[in-house]
N, C-alpha and C positions, 0 to 999 in steps of 0.2 A: 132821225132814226138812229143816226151812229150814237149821237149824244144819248139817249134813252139808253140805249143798249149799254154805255161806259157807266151810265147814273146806276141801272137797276144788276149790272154784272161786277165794273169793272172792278170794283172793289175787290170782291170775291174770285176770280180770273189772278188779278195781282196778287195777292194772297198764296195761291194757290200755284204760281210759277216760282216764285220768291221761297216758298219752303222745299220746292223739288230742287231748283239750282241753287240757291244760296246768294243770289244773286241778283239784285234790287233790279240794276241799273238792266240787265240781261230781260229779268221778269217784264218791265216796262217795254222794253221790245216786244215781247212775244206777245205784249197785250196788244200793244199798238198793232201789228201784221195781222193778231188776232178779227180787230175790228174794221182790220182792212178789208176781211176776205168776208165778213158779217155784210158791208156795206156792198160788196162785190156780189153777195147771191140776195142782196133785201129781199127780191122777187119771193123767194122761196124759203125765207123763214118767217115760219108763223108758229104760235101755239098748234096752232091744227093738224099742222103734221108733225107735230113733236117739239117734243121743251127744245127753247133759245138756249139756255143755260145750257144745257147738258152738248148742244153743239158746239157752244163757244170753249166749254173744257175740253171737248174732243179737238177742234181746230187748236186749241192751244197746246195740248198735248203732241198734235202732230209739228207745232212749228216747233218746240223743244228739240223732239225727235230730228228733225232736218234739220238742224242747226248743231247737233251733237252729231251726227255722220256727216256734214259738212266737217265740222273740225277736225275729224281722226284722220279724212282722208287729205286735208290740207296741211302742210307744218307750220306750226305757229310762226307768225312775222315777228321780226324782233328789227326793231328802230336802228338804222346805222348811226352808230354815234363816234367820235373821237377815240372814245375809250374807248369802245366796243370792239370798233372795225367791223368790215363785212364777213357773214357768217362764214361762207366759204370765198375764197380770194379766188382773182380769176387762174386758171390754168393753163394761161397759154405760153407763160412763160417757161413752164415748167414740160412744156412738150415741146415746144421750142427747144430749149438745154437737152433731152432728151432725146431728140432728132440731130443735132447738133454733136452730139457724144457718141451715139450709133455711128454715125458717119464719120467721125476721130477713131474709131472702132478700124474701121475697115481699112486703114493706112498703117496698123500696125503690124508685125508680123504676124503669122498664123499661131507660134508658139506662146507668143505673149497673149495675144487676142482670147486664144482659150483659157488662159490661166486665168487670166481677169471675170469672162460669163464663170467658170466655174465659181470663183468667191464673191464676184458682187450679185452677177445674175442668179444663179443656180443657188446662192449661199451654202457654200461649201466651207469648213475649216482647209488652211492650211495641209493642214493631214488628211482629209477627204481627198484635196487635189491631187494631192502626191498621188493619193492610191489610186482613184479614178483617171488621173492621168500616166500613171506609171513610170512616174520621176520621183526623187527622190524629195523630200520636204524643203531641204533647202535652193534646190531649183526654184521650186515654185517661188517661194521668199524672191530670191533675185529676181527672177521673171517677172513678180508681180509689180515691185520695184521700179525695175526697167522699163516697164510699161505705161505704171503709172506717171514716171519722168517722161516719157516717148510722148505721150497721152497729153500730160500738163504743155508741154512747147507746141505739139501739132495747135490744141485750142488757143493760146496764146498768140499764135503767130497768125491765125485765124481770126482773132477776135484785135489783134492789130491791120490787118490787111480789112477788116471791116471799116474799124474808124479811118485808115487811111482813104478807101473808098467816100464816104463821108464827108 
């Protein structure tokens, strides 16, 4: 039955997927699933209750269809390669460092502690801080400074008492 069905359609099926996608190798898919689902209802195609053909265009039409909404809502795979690398890298490092900075955060003074969310957090200029903090610009400068020196020894001395730990 499948075979008859590929003899007297498949040509025209193929054809007829190959000019809507552009895509031989695609078309031969949707033929094949095509005559899956031919062999899947035999029972219930006949001449009698309506042309094969015009089924098999409609079935093929719909595997096109589900196969084109498949892809929009999946993102294309792209092969990890050497060169490539992976498309997005893990994160865990990066909230790791991130937890890690928060918490060197909270050992600094209160006055440095703000001067820092205001320009890295908040991104604030310089001169924003000043004003929103109500110091003068070159405080902030120093402060930020000092902080970020306070900042670099707390992690440092932190990420030595790890290895030591180790």
């Amino acid at each position: 039955m499948v075979r008859s069905l590929y003899e007297q359609h498949g040509a025209a099926i193929l054809a007829y997927v190959t000019r809507i996608t552009g895509d031989r190798a695609l078309a031969e898919d949707v033929l094949q699933e095509t005559l899956i689902r031919a062999w899947r209802h035999a029972e219930t195609l006949s001449e009698q209750t309506g042309s094969i053909r015009g089924w098999m265009f409609t079935v093929a039409r719909n595997v096109m269809t589900d196969r084109a909404r498949a892809r929009a809502i999946r993102p294309i795979e792209v092969a990890e390669t050497a060169s490539t690398g992976p498309v997005e890298r893990d994160h865990a490092d990066r909230v790791v460092d991130s937890m890690v900075a928060l918490e060197a955060l909270e050992h600094l003074s209160e006055e440095h502690r703000r001067v820092l969310v205001e320009i890295y957090f908040q991104g604030r200029s310089v001169a924003e801080t000043a004003e929103h903090l109500g110091i003068p610009a070159g405080t902030v400068k120093s402060r930020s400074h000092n902080a970020l020196k306070n900042l670099r020894q707390l992690l440092v001395g932190r990420s030595a008492a790890l290895k030591g730990a180790a």
